[in-house]
N, C-alpha and C positions, 0 to 999 in steps of 0.2 A: 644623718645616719642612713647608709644606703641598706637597705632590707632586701638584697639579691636571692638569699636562701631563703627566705618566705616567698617569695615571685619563684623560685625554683621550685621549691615545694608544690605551690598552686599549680604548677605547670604540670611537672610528672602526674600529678592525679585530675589534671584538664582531660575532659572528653569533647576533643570538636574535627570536624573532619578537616579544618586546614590551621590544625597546630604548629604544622611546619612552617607554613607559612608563618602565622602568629609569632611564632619563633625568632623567626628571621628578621620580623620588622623590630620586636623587641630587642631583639641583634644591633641593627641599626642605630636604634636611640639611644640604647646604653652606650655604644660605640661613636655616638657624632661627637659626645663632650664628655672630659672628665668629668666636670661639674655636675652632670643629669644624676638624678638617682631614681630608683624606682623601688614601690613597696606594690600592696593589695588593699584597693580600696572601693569602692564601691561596685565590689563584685568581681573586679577584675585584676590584673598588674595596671599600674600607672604610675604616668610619669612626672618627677616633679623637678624643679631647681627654684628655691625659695617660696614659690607659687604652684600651685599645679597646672601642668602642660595639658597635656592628653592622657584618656586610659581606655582599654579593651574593654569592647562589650561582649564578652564571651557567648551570652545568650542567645548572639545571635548565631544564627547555624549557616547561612547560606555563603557567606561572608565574614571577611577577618575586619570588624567594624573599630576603626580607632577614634576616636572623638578629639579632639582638640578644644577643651574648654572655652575659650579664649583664644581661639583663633583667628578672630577680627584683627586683633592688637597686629599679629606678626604681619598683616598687610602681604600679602604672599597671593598670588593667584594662579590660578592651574586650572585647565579640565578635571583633573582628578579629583581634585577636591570640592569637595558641596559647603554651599555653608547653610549654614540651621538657625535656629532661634535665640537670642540672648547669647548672641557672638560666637557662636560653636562655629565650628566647621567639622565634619568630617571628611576619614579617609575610610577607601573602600576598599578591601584588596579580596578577588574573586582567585586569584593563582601566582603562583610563583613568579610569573614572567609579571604582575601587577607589581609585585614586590622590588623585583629588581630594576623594571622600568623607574619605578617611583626613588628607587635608593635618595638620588639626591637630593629630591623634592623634600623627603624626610629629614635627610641631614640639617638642611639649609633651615627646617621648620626649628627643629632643636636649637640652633646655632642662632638662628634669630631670635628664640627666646632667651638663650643666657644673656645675648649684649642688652634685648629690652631690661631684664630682670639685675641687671649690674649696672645701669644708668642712675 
């Protein structure tokens, strides 16, 4: 069950100074796979397809911080991406041009987790 008008909800009453941005990558992951769905969970939108992918840390102000739970698994590597403690990786996205720079990086991250998640 995808919960788009709860994540719309959260958003219209979101105060961050790169909501746009936020927007956009949220744009993205809903748009890489029919399959993704996204609800509001630990604080943020986040994304799932049987397992949970990644979710926004809103909290954070200086940056659009997306998390990748489990981003070990997708085996994916980049400049852009850092990877963190107990398989995380995150994305960082400081402005618009990070967002579109990164579009496909994003896609491919989505897209690699449905085929893991349907194996």
């Amino acid at each position: 069950m995808n919960n788009t008008k709860k994540v719309d909800d959260f958003m219209s009453k979101l105060e961050h100074p790169l909501k746009a941005e936020m927007d956009a990558v949220r744009s993205i992951i809903v748009n890489a796979h029919p399959k993704m769905e996204e609800d509001v969970k630990w604080g943020g939108p986040s994304f799932f397809y049987k397992e949970d992918l990644a979710t926004f840390n809103p909290r954070i102000k200086n940056y659009v911080a997306l998390i990748f739970h489990k981003g070990e698994l997708l085996n994916i590597k980049s400049d852009f991406l850092e990877e963190a403690t107990k398989g995380k990786v995150y994305a960082k996205f400081y402005s618009m041009e990070d967002v579109t720079t990164n579009k496909e990086l994003i896609e491919k991250m989505v897209n690699t987790w449905i085929e893991l998640m349907d194996k």
